[in-house]
PDB file of N, CA, C and O in Angstrom:
ATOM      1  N   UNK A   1    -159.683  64.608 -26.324  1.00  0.00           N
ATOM      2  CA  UNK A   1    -160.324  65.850 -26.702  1.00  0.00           C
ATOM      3  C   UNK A   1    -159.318  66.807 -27.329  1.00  0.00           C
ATOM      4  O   UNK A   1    -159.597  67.679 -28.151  1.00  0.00           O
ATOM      5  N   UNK A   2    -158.035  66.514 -26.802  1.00  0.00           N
ATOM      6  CA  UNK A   2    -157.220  67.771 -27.296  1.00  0.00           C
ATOM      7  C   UNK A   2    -156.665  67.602 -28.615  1.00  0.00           C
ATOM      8  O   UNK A   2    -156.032  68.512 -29.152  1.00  0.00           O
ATOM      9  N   UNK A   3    -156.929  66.148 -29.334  1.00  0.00           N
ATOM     10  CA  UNK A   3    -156.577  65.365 -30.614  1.00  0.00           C
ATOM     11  C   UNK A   3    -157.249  65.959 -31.519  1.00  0.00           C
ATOM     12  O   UNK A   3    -156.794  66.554 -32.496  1.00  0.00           O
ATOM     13  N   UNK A   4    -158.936  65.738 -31.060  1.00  0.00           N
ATOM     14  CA  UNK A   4    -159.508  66.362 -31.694  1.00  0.00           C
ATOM     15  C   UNK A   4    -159.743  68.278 -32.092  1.00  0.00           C
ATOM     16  O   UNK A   4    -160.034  68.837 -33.149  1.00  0.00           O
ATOM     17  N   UNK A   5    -159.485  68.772 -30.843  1.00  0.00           N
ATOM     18  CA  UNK A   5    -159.202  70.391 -31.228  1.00  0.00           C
ATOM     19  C   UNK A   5    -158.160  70.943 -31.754  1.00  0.00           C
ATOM     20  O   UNK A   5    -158.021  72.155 -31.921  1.00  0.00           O
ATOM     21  N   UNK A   6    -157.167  69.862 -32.117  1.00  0.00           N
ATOM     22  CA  UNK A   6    -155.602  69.856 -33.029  1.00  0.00           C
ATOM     23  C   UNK A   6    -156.200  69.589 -34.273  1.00  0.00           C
ATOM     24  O   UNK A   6    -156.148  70.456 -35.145  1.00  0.00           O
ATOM     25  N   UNK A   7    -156.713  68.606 -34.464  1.00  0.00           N
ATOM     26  CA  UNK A   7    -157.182  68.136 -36.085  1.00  0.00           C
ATOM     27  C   UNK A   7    -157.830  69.218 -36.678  1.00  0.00           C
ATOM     28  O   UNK A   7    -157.537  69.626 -37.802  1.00  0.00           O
ATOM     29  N   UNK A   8    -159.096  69.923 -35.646  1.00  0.00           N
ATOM     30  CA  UNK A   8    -159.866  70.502 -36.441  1.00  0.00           C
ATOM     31  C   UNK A   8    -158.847  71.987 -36.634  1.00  0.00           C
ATOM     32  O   UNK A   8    -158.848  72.589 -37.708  1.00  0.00           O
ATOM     33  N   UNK A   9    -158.069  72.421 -35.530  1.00  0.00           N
ATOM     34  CA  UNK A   9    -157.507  73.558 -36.191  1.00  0.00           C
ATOM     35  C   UNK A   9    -156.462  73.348 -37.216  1.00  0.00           C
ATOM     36  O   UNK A   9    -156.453  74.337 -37.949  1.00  0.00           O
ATOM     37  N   UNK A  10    -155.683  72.582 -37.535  1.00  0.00           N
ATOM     38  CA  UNK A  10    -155.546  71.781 -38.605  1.00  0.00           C
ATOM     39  C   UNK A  10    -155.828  71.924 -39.853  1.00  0.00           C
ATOM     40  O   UNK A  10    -155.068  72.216 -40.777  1.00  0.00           O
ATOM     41  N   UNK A  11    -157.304  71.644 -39.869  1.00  0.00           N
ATOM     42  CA  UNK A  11    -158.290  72.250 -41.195  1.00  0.00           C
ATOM     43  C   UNK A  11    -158.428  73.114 -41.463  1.00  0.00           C
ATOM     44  O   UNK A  11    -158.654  73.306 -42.658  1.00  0.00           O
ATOM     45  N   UNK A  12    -158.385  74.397 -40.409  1.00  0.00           N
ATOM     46  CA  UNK A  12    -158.788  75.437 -40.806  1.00  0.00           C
ATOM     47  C   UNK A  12    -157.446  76.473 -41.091  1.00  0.00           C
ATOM     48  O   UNK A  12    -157.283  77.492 -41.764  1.00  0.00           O
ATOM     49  N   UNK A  13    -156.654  75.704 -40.273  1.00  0.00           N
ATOM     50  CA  UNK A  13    -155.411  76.241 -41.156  1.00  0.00           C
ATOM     51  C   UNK A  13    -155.264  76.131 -42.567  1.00  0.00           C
ATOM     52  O   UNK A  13    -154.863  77.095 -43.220  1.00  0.00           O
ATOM     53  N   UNK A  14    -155.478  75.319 -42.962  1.00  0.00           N
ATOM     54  CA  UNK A  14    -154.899  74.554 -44.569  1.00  0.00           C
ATOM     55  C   UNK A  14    -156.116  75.160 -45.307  1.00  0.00           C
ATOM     56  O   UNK A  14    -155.924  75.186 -46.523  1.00  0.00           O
ATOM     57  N   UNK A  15    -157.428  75.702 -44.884  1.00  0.00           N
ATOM     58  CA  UNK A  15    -158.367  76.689 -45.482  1.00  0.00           C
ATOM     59  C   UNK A  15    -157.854  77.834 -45.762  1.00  0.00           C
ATOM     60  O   UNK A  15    -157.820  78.331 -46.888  1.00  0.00           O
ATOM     61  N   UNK A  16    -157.379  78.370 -44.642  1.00  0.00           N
ATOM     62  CA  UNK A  16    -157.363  79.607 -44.768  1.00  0.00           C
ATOM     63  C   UNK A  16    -155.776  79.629 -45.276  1.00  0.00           C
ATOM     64  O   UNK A  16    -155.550  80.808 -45.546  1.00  0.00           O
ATOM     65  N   UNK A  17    -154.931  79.071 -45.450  1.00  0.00           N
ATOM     66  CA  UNK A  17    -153.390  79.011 -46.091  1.00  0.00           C
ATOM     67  C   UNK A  17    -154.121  78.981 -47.870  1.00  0.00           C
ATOM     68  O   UNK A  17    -153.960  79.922 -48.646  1.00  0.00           O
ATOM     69  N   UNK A  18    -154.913  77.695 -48.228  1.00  0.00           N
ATOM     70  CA  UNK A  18    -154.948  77.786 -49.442  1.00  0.00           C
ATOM     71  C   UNK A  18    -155.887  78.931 -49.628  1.00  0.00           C
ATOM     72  O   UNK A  18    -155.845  79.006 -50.856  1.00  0.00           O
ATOM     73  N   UNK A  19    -156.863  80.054 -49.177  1.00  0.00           N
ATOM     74  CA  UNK A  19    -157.370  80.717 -49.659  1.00  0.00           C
ATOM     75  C   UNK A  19    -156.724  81.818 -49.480  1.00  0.00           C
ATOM     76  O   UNK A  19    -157.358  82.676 -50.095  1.00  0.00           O
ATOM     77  N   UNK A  20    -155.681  82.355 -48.910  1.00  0.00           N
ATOM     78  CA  UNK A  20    -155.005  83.096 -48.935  1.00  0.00           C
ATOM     79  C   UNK A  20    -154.010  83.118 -50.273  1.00  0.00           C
ATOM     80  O   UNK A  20    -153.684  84.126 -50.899  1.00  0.00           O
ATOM     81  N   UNK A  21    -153.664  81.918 -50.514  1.00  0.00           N
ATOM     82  CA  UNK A  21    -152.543  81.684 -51.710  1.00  0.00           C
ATOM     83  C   UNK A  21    -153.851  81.496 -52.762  1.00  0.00           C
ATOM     84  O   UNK A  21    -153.712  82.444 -53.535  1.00  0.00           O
ATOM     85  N   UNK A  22    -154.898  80.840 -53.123  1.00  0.00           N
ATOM     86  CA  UNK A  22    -156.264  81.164 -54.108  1.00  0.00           C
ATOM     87  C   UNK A  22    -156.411  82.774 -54.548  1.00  0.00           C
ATOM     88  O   UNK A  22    -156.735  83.068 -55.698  1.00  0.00           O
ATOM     89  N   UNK A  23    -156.072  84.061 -53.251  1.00  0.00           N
ATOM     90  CA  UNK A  23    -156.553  85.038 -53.394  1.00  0.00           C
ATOM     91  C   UNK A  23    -155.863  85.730 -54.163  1.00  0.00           C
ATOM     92  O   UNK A  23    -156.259  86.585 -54.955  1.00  0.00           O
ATOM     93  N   UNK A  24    -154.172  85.178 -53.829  1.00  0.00           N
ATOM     94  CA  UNK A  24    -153.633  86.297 -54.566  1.00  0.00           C
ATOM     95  C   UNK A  24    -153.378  85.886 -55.757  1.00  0.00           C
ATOM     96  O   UNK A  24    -153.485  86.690 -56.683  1.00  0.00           O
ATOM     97  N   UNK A  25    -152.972  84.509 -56.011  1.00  0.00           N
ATOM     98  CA  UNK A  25    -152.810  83.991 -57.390  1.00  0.00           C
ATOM     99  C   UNK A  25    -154.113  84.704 -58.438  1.00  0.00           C
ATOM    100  O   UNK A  25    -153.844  85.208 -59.529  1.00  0.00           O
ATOM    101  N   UNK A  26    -155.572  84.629 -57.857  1.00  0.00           N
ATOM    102  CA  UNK A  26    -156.624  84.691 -58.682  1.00  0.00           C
ATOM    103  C   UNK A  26    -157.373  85.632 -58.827  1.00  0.00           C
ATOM    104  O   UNK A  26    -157.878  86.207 -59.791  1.00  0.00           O
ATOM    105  N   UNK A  27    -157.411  85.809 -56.951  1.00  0.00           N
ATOM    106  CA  UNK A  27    -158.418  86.705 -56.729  1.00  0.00           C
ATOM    107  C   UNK A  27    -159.927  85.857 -55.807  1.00  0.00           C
ATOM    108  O   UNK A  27    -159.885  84.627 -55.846  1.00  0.00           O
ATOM    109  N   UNK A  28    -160.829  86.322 -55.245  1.00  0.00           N
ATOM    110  CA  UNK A  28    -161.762  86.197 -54.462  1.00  0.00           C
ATOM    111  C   UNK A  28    -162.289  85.165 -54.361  1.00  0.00           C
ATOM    112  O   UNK A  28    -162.568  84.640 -53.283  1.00  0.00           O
ATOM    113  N   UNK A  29    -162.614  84.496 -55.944  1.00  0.00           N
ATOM    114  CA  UNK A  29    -163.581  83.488 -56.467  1.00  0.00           C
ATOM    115  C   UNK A  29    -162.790  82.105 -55.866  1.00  0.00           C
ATOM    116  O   UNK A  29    -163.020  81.129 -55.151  1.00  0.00           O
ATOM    117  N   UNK A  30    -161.598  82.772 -56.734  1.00  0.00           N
ATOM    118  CA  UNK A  30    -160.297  81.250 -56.813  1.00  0.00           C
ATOM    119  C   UNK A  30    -160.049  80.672 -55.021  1.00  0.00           C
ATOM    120  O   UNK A  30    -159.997  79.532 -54.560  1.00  0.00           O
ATOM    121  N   UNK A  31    -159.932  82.105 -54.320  1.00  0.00           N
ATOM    122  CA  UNK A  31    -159.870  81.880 -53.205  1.00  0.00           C
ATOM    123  C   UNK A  31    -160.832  81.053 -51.891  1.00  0.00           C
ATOM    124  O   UNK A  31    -160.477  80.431 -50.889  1.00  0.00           O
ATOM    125  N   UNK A  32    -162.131  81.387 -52.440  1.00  0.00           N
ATOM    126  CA  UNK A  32    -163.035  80.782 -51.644  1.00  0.00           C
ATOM    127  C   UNK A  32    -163.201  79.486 -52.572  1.00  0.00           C
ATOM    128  O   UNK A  32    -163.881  78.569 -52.113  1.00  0.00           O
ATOM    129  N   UNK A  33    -162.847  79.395 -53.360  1.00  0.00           N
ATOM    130  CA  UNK A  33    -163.093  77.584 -53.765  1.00  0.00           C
ATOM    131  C   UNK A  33    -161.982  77.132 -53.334  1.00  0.00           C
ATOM    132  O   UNK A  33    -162.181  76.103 -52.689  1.00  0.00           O
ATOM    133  N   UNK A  34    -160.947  77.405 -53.384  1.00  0.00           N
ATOM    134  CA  UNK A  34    -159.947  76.580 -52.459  1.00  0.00           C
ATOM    135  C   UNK A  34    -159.823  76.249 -50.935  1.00  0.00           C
ATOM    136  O   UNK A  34    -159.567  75.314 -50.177  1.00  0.00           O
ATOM    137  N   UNK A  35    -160.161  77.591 -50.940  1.00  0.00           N
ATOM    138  CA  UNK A  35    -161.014  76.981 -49.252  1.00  0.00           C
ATOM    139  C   UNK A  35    -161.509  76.024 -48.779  1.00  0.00           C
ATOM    140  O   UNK A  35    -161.120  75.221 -47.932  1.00  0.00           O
ATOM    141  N   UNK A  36    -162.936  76.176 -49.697  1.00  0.00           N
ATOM    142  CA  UNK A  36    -164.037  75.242 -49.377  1.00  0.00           C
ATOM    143  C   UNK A  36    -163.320  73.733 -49.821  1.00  0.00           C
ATOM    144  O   UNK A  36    -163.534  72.726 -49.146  1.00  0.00           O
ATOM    145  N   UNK A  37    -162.317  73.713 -51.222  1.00  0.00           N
ATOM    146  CA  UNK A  37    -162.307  72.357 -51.386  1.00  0.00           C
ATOM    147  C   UNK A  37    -161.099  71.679 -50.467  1.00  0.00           C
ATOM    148  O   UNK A  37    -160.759  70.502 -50.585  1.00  0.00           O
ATOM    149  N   UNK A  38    -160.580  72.507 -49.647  1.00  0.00           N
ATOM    150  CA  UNK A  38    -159.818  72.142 -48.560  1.00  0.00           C
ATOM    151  C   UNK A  38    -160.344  71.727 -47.327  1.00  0.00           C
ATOM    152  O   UNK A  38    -160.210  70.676 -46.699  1.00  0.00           O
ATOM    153  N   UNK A  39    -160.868  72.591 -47.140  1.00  0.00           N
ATOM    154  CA  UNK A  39    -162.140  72.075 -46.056  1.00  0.00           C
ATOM    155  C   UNK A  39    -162.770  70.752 -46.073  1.00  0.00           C
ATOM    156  O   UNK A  39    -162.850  70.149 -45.003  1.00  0.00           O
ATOM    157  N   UNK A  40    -163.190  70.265 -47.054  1.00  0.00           N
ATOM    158  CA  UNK A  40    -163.878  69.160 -47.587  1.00  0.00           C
ATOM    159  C   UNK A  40    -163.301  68.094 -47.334  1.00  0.00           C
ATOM    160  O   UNK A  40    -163.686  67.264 -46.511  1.00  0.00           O
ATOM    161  N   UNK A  41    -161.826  67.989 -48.370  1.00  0.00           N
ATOM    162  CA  UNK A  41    -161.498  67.391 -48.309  1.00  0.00           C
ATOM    163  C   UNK A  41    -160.382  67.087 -46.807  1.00  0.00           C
ATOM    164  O   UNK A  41    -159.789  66.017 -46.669  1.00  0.00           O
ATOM    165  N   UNK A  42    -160.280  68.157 -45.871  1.00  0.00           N
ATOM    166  CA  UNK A  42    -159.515  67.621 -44.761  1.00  0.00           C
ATOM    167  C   UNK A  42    -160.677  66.712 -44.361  1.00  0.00           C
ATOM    168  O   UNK A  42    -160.614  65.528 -44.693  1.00  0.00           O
ATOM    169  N   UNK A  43    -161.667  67.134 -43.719  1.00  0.00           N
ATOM    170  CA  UNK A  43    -163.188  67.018 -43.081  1.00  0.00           C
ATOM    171  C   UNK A  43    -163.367  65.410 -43.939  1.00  0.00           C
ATOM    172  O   UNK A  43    -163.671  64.461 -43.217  1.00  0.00           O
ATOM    173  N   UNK A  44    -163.235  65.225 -44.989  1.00  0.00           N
ATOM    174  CA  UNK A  44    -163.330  63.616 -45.263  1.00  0.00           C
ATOM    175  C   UNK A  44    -162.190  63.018 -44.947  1.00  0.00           C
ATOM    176  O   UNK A  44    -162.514  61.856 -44.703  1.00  0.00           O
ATOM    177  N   UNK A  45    -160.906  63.144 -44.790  1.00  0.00           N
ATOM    178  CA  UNK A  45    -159.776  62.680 -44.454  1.00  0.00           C
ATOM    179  C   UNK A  45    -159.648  62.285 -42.889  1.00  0.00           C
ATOM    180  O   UNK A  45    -159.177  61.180 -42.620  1.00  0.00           O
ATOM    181  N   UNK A  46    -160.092  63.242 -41.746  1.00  0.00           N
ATOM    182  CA  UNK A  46    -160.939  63.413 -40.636  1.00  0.00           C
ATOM    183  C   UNK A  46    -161.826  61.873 -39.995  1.00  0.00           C
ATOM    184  O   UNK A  46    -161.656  61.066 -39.081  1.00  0.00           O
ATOM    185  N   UNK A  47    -162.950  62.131 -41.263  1.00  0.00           N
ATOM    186  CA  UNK A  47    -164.288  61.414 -40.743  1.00  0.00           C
ATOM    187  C   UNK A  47    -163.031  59.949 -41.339  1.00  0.00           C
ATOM    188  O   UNK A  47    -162.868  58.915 -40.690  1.00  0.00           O
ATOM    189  N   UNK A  48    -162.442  60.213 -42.434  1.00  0.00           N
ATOM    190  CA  UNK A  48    -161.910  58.369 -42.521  1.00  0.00           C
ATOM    191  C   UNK A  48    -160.968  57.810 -41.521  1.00  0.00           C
ATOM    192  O   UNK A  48    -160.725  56.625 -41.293  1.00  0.00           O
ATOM    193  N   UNK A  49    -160.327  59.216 -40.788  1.00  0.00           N
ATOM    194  CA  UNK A  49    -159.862  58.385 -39.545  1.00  0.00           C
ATOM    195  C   UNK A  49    -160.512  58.000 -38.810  1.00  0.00           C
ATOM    196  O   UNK A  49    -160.719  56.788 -38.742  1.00  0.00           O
ATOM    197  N   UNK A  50    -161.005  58.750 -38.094  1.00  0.00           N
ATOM    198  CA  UNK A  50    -161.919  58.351 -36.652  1.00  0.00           C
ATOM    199  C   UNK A  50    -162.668  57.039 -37.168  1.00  0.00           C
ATOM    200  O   UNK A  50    -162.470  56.152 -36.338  1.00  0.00           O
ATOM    201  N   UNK A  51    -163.411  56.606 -38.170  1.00  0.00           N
ATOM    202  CA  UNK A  51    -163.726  55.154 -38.595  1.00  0.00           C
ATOM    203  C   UNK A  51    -163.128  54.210 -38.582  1.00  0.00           C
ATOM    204  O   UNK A  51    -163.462  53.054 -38.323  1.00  0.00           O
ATOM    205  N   UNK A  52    -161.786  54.829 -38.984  1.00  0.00           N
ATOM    206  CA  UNK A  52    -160.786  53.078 -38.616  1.00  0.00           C
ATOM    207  C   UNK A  52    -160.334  53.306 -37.495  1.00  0.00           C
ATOM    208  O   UNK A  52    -159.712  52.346 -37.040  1.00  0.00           O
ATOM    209  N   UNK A  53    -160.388  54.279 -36.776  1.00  0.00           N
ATOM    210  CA  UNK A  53    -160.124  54.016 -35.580  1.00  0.00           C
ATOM    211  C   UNK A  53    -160.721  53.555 -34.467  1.00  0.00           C
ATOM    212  O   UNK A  53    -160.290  53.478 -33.316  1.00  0.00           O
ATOM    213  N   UNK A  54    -162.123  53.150 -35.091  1.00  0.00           N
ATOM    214  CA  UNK A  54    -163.727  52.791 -34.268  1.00  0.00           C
ATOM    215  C   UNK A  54    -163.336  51.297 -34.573  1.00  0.00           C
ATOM    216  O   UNK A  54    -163.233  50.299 -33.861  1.00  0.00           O
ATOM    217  N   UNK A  55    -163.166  51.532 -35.859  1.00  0.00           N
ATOM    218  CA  UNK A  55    -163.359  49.767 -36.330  1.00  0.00           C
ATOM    219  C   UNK A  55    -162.504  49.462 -35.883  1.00  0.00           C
ATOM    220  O   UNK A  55    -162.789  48.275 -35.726  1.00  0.00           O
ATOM    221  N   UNK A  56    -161.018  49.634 -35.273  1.00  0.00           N
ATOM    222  CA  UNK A  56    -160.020  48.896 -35.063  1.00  0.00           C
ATOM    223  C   UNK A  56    -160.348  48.755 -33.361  1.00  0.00           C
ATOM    224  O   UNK A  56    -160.034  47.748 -32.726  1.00  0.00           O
ATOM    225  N   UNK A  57    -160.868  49.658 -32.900  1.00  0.00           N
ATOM    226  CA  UNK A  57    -161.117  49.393 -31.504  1.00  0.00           C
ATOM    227  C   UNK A  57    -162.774  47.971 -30.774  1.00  0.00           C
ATOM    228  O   UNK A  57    -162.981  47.371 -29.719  1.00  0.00           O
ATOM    229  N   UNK A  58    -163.634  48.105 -32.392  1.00  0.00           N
ATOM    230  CA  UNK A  58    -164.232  47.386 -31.879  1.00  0.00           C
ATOM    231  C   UNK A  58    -163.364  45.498 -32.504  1.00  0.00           C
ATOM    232  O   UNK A  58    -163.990  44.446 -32.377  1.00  0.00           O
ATOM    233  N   UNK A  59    -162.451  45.542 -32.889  1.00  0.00           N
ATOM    234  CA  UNK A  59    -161.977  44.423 -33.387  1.00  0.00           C
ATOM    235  C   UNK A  59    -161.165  43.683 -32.308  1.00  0.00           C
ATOM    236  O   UNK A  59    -161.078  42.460 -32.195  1.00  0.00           O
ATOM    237  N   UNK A  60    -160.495  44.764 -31.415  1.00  0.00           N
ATOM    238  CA  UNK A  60    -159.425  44.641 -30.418  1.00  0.00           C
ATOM    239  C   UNK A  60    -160.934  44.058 -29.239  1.00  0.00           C
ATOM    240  O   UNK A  60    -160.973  42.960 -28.683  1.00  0.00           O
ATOM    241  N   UNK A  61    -161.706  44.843 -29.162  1.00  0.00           N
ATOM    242  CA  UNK A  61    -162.857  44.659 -28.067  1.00  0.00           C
ATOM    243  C   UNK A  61    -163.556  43.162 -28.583  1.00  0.00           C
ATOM    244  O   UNK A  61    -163.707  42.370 -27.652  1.00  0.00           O
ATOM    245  N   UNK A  62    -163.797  42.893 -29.319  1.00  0.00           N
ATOM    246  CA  UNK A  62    -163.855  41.274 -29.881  1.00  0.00           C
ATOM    247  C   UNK A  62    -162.892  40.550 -29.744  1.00  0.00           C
ATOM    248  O   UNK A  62    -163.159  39.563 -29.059  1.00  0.00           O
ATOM    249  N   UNK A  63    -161.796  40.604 -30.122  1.00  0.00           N
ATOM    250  CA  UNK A  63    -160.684  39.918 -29.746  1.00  0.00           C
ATOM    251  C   UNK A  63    -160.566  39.766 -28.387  1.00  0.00           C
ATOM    252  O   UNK A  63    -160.512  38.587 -28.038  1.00  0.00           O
ATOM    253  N   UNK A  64    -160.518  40.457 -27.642  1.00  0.00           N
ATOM    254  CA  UNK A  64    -160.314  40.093 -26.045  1.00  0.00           C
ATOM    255  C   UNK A  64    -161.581  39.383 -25.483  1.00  0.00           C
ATOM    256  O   UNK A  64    -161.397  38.552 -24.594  1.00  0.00           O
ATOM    257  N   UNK A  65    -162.777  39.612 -25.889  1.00  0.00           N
ATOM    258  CA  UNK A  65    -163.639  38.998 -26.019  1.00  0.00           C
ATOM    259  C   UNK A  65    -163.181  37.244 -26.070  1.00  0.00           C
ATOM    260  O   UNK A  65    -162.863  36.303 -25.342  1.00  0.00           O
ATOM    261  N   UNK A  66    -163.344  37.506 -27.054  1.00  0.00           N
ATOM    262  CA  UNK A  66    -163.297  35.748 -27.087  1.00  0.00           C
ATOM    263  C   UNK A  66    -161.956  35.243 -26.633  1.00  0.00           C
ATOM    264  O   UNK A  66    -161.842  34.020 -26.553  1.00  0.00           O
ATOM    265  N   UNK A  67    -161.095  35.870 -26.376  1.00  0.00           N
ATOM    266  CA  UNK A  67    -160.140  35.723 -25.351  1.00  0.00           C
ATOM    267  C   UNK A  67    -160.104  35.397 -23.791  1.00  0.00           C
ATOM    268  O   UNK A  67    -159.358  34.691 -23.111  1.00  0.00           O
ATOM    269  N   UNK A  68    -161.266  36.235 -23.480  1.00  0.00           N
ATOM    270  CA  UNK A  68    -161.647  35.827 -22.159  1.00  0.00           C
ATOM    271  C   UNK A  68    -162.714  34.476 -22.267  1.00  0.00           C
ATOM    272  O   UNK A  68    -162.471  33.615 -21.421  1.00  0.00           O
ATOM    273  N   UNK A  69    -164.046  34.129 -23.343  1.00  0.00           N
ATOM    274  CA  UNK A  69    -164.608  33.165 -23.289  1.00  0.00           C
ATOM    275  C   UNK A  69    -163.850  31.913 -23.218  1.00  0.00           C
ATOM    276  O   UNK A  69    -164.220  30.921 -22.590  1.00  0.00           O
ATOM    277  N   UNK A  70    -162.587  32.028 -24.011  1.00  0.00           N
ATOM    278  CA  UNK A  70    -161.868  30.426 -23.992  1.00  0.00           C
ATOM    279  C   UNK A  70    -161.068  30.197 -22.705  1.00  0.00           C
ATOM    280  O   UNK A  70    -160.547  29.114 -22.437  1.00  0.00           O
ATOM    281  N   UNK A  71    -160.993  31.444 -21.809  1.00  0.00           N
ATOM    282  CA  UNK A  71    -160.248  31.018 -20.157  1.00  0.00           C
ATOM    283  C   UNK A  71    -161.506  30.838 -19.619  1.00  0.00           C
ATOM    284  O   UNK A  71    -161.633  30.515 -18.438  1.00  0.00           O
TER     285      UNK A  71
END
């Protein structure tokens, strides 16, 4: 649980860092699109871990699997 409340503050750091640096370089607009496309893209970076980390756990859980069928 505490992996996960690290990751997500994480994201919202790197939001609010690039919309802070969006704001002043641009101004308001620049700022909230950098945000958002930070957001996004942590939040897909995120969801592609936790997937290989599903898939690698159900591979290990098969593997022992048929590990135990052949004893």
């Amino acid at each position: 649980m505490s992996r996960l409340i690290a990751e997500s503050l994480a994201c919202l750091i790197m939001a609010a860092l690039c919309f802070i640096c969006g704001l002043l370089l641009e101004g308001l607009r620049l700022g909230m699109f950098c945000a958002i496309l930070s957001l996004v893209s942590s939040m897909g970076y995120w969801r592609g871990m936790r997937e290989g980390e599903k898939n690698e756990r159900e591979k290990q859980r098969i593997k022992w699997k048929s590990i135990r069928e052949r004893l």
